[in-house]
C-alpha positions as CSV (number, residue, x, y, z in Angstrom):
1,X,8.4,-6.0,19.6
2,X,10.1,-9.3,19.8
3,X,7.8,-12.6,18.8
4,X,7.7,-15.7,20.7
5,X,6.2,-17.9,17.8
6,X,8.6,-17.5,15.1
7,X,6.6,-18.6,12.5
8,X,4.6,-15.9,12.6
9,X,4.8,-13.8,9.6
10,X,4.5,-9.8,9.5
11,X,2.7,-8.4,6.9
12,X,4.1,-4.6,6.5
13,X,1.4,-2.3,3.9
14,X,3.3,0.6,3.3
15,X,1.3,4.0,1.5
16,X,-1.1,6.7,1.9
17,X,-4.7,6.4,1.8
18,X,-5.0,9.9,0.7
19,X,-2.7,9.9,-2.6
20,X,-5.3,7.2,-4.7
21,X,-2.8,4.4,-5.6
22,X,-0.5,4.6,-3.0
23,X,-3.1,3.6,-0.8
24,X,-2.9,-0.1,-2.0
25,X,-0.5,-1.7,0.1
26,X,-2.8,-0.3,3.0
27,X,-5.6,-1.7,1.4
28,X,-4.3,-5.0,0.9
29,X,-3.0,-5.3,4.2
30,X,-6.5,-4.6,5.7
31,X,-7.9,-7.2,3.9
32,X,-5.9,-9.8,5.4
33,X,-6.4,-8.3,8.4
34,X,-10.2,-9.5,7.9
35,X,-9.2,-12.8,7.2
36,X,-8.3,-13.5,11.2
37,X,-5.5,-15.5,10.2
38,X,-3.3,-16.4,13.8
39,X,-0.5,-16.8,12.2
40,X,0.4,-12.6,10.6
41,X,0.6,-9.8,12.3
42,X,-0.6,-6.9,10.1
43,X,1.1,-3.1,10.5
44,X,0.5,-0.3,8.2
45,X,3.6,2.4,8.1
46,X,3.9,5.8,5.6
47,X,7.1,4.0,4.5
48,X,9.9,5.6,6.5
49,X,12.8,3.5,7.1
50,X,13.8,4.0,10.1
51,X,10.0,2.4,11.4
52,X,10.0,0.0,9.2
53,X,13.5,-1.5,10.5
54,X,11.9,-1.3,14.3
55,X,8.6,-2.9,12.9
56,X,10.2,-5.7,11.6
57,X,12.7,-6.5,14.6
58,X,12.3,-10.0,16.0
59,X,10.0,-11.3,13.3
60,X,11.9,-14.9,10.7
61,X,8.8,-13.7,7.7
62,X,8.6,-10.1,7.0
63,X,6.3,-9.6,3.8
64,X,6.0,-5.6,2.5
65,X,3.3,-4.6,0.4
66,X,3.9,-1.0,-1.1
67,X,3.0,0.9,-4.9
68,X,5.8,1.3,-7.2
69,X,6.5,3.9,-9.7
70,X,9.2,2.5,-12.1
71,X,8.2,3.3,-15.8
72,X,6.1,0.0,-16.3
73,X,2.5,-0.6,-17.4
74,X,0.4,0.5,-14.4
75,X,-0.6,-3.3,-12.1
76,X,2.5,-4.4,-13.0
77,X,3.4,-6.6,-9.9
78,X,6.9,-6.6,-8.8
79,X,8.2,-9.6,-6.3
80,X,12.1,-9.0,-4.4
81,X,13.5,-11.7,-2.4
82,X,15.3,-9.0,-0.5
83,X,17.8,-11.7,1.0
84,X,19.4,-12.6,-2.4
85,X,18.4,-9.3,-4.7
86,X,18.8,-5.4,-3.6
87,X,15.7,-3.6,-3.7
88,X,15.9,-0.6,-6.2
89,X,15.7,3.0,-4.5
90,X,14.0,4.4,-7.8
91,X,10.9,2.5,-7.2
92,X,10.4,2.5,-3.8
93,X,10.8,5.7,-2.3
94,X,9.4,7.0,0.8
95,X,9.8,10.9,-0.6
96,X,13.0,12.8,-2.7
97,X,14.6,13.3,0.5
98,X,13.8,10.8,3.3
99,X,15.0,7.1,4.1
100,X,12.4,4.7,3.0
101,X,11.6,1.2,2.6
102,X,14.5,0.0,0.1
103,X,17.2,2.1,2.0
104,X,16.1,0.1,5.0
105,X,16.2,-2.8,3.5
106,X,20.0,-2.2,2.7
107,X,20.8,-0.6,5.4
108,X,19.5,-3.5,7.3
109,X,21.6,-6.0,5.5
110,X,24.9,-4.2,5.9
111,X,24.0,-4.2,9.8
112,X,23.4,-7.6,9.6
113,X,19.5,-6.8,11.0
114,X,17.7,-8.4,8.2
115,X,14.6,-10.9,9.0
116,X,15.8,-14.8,7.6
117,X,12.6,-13.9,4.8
118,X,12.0,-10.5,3.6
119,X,9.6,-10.6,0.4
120,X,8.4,-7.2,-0.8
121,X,5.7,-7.0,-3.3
122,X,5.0,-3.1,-5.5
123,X,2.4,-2.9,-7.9
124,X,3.0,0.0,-10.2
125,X,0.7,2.4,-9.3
126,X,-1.4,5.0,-12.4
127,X,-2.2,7.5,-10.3
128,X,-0.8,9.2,-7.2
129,X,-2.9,12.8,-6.8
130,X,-4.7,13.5,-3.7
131,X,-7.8,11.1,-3.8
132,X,-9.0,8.2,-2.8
133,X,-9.7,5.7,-5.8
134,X,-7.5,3.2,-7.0
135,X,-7.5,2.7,-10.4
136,X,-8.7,-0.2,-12.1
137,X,-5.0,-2.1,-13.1
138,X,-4.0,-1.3,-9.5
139,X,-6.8,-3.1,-7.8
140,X,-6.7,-5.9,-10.1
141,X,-3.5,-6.6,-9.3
142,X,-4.3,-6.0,-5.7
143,X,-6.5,-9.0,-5.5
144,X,-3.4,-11.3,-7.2
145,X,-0.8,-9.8,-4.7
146,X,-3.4,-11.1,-2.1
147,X,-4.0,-14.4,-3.2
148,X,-0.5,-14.7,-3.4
149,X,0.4,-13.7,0.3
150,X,-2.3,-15.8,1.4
151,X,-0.7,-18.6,-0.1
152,X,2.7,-18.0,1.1
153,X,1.0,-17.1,4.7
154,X,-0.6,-20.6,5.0
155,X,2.4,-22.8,3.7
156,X,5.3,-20.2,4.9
157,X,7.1,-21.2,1.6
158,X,9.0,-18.7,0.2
């Protein structure tokens, strides 16, 4: 999909609803999907690179919103400027054996195919078994990883 306004941000929530926190990035998505705003377009992808790459094609402000699992205390929020700093392929990871989010984002830089503003947000997830509740740090870091997109949607200031 190519954009004619490009100003317009996308807003990428990456997870599965069904796996408890991995859900968030879905969830967050959604609710700034209620918000009406003109100016993002809002997609929700499983994570696989190869989708994510074709989701963002044509868009200047490309926000991702996924869960993390990297050792630290669960809500911790995590914020890559993936033009200046490589996303790390431990935390982000679509499965063990697919191409996901962070080896798009790389792949996507050596092919020269990266959006001018790529910010990806993870909040380190607690729980990940089948389900459908989010824990309690999750979800309060959810609503700060909100506010903070919302910000950065309405001044475009990265």
């Amino acid at each position: 999909m190519i954009v004619s306004d490009r100003q317009n941000i996308l807003l990428i929530g990456i997870g599965n609803e069904f796996r408890s926190d991995d859900g968030i990035g879905l969830i967050i998505v959604r609710q700034i999907q209620n918000t009406q705003l003109s100016s993002i377009f809002v997609k929700e992808a499983s994570g696989e690179g190869a989708a994510l790459m074709e989701a963002w094609q044509g868009y200047e402000n490309v926000i991702i919103v996924d869960a993390m699992v990297s050792g630290a205390k669960p809500g911790t929020i995590l914020i890559i400027d993936a033009n200046k700093e490589t996303v790390p392929a431990n935390v982000f990871h679509y499965s063990t054996h697919a191409f996901g989010a962070a080896e798009a984002i790389e792949l996507a830089r050596e092919m020269k195919l990266m959006p001018p503003r790529l910010l990806m947000y993870g909040i380190e997830g607690a729980n990940f078994s089948a389900g459908i509740t989010i824990s309690q740090a999750v979800q309060e870091s959810a609503h700060h990883v909100l506010e903070q997109i919302l910000n950065k949607v309405k001044g475009i200031s990265w």
